[in-house]
DRENDO-1510 file (C-alpha; in Angstrom, 1 decimal, always signed):
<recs>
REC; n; res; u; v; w
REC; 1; UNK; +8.9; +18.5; -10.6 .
REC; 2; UNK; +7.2; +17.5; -7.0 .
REC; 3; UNK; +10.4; +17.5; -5.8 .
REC; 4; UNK; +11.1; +21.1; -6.7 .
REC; 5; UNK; +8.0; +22.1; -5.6 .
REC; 6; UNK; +8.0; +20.3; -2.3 .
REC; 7; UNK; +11.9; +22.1; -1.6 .
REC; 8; UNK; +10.4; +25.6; -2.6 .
REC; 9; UNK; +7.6; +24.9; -0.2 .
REC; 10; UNK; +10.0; +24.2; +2.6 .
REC; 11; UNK; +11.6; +27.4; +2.4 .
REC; 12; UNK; +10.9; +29.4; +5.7 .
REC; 13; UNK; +8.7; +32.1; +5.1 .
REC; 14; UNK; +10.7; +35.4; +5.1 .
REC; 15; UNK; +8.3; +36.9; +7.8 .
REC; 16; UNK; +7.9; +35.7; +11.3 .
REC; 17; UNK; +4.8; +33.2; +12.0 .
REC; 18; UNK; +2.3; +35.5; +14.0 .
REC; 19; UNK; +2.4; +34.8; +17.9 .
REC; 20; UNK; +0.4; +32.5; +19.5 .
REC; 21; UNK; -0.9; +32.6; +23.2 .
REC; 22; UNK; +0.5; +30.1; +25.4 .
REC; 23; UNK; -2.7; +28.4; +25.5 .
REC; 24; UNK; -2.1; +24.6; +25.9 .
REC; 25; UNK; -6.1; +23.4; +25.7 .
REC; 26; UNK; -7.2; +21.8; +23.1 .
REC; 27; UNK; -10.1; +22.6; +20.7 .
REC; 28; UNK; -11.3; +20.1; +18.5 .
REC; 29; UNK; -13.1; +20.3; +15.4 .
REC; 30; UNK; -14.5; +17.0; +13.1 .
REC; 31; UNK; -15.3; +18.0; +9.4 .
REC; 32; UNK; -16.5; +15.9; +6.3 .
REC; 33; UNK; -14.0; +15.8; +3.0 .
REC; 34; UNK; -15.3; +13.1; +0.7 .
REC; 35; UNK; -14.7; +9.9; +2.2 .
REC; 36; UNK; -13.3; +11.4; +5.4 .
REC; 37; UNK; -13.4; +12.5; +8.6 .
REC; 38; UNK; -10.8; +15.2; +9.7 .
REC; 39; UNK; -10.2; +15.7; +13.6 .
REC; 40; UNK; -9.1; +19.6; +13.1 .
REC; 41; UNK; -7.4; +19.8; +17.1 .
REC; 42; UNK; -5.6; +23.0; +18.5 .
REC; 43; UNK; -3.3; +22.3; +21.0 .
REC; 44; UNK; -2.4; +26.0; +21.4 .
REC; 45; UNK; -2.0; +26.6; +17.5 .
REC; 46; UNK; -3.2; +28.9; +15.3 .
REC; 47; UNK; -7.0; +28.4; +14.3 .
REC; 48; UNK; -6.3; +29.9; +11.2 .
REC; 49; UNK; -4.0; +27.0; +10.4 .
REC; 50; UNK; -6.2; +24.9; +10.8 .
REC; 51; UNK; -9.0; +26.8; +9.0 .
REC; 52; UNK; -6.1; +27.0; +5.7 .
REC; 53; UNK; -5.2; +23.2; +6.4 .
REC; 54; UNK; -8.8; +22.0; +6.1 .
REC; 55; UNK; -9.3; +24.2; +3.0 .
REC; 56; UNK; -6.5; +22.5; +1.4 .
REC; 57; UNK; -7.4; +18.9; +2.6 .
REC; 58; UNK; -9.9; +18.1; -0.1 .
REC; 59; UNK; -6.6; +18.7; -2.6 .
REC; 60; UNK; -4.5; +16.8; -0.9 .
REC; 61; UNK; -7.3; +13.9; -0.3 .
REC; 62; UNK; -7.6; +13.7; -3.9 .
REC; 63; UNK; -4.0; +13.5; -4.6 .
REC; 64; UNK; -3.5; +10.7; -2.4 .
REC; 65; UNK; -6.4; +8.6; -3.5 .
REC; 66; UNK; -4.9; +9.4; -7.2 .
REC; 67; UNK; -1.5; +7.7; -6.7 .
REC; 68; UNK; -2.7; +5.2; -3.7 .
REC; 69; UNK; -6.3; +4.2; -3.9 .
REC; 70; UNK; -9.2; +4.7; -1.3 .
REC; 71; UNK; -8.0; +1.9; +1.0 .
REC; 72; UNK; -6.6; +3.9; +3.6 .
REC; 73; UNK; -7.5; +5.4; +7.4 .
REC; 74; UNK; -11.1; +7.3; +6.6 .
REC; 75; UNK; -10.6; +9.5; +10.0 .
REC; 76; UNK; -7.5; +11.8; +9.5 .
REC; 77; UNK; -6.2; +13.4; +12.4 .
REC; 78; UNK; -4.4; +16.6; +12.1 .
REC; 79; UNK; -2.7; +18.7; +15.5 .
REC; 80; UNK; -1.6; +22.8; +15.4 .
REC; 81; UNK; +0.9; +23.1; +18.0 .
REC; 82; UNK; +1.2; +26.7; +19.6 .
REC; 83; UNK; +4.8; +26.2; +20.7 .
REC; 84; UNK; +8.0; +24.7; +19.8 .
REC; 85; UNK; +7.9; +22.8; +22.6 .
REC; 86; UNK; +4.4; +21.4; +21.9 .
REC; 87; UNK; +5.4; +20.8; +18.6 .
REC; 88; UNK; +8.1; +18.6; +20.3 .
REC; 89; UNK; +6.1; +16.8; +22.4 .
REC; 90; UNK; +3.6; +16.1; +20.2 .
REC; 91; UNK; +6.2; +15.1; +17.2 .
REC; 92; UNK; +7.5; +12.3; +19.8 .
REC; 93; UNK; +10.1; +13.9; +21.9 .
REC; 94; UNK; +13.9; +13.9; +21.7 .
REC; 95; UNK; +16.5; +16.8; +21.2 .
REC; 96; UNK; +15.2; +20.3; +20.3 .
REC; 97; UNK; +17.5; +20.6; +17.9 .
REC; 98; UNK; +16.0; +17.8; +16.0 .
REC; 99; UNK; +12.7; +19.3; +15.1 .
REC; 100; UNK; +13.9; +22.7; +14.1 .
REC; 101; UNK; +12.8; +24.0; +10.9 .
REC; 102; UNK; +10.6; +21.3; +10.7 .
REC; 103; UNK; +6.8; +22.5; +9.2 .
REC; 104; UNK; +5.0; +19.4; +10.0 .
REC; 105; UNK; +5.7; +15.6; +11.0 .
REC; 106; UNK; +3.6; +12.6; +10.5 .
REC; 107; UNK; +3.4; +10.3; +13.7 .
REC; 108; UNK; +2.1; +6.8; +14.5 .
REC; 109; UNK; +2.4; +5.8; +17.9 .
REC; 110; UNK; +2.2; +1.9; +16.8 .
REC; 111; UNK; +2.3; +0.0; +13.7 .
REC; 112; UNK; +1.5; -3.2; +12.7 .
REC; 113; UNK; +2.0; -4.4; +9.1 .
REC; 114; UNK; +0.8; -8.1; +9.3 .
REC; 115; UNK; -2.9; -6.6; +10.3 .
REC; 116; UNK; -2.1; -3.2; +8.4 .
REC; 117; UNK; -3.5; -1.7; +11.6 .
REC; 118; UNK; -1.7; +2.0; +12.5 .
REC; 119; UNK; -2.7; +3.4; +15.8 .
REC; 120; UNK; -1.7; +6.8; +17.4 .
REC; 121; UNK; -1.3; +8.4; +14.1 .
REC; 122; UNK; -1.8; +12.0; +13.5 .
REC; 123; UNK; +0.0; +14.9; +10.8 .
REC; 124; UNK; +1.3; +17.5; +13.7 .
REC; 125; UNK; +2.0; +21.5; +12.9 .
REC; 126; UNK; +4.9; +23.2; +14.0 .
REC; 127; UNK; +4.3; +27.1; +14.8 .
REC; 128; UNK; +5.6; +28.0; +12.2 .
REC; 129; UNK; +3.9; +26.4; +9.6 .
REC; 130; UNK; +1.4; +29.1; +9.9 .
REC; 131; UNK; +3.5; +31.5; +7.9 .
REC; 132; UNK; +3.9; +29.3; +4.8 .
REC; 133; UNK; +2.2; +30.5; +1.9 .
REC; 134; UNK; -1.2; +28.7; +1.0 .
REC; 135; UNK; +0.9; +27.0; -2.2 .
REC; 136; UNK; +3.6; +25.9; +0.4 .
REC; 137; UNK; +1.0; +24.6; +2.8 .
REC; 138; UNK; -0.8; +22.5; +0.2 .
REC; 139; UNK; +2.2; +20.9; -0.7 .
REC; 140; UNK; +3.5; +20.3; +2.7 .
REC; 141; UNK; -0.1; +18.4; +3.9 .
REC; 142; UNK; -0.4; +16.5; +0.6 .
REC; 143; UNK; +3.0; +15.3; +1.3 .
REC; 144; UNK; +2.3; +14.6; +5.4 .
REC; 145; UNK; -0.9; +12.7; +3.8 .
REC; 146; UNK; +0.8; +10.5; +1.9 .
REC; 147; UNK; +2.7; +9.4; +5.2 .
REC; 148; UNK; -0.4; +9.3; +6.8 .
REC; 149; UNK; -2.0; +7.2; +4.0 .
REC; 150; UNK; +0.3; +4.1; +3.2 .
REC; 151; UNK; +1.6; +3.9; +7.1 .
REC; 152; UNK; +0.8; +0.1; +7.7 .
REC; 153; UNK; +2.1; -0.6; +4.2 .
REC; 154; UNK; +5.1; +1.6; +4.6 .
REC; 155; UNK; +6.1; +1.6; +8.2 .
REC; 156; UNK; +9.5; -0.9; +8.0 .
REC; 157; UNK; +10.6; +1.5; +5.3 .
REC; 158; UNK; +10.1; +4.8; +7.5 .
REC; 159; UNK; +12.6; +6.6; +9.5 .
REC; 160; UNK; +12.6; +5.2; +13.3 .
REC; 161; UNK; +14.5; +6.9; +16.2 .
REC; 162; UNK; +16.5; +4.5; +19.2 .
REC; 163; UNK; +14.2; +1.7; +18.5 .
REC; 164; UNK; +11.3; +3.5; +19.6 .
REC; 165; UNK; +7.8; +2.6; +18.3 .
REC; 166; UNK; +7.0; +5.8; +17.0 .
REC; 167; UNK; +7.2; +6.6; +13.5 .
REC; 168; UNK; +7.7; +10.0; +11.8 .
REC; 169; UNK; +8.3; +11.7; +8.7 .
REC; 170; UNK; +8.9; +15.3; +8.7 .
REC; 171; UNK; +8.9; +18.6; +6.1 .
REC; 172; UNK; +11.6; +20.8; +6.7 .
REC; 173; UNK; +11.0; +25.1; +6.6 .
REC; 174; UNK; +13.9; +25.1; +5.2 .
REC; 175; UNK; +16.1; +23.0; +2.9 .
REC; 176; UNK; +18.6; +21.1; +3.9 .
REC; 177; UNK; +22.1; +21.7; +2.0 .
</recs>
């Protein structure tokens, strides 16, 4: 059944993702849920994003302490990109082509699973994650989360790129056939 939902959620809304100014500062906002600390940052995306992600972060929270336990990173750090090429950036780099239709990625800059230490790591937005539906997005940060979550006990597992340090996982806008 989470499978079904999670494709449904990927489906790319059928109206545009309002636009975004250019704006590349960043605005950064820190709020309780639970546990937790979540580092709300704009780096040119849309507030209301982030205002919809950190509504449906307490969900998603409890999801992931439900299947994995509490022992996991207390500060979550989540990034709205304005652009494609932000999102790019931010999402590590590499081909444009391989971050379209993607909603959202989870990134960690480093990992180390002998100390279970993760550092870098952050859930990032793509522009066009703003015009999912509220079900969609839940579904979509829940499942970013549970990257973000069991990272240090996951990482050899993960997807890696050219034998690059960073690791992602990503949630397509649209399914894959």
């Amino acid at each position: 059944m989470f499978l079904i939902e999670l494709v449904t959620a990927a489906v790319l809304p059928s109206h545009p993702a309002p636009s975004q100014p250019a704006n590349t500062a960043s605005a950064e906002t820190l709020i309780p849920v639970g546990d937790r600390a979540v580092r709300l940052t704009s780096i040119g995306g849309s507030e209301q994003l982030l205002t919809r992600v950190a509504s449906g972060m307490g969900g998603a929270v409890d999801a992931v302490v439900g299947f994995w336990g509490r022992d996991w990173p207390r500060e979550i750090s989540v990034l709205a990109t304005g652009t494609d090429e932000q999102f790019r950036v931010a999402a590590g780099g590499g081909p444009a082509a391989q971050w379209a239709d993607i909603a959202a990625v989870t990134v960690a800059e480093h990992v180390d699973p002998a100390n279970r230490a993760v550092t870098g790591q952050r859930i990032v937005f793509a522009p066009g994650a703003a015009g999912m539906s509220m079900g969609a997005l839940r579904i979509v940060l829940a499942h970013e989360l549970f990257h973000y979550a069991t990272r240090a006990d996951t990482a050899l597992d993960a997807p890696r790129r050219g034998g690059k340090s960073l690791v992602t996982s990503r949630t397509r806008l649209t399914p894959t056939r």
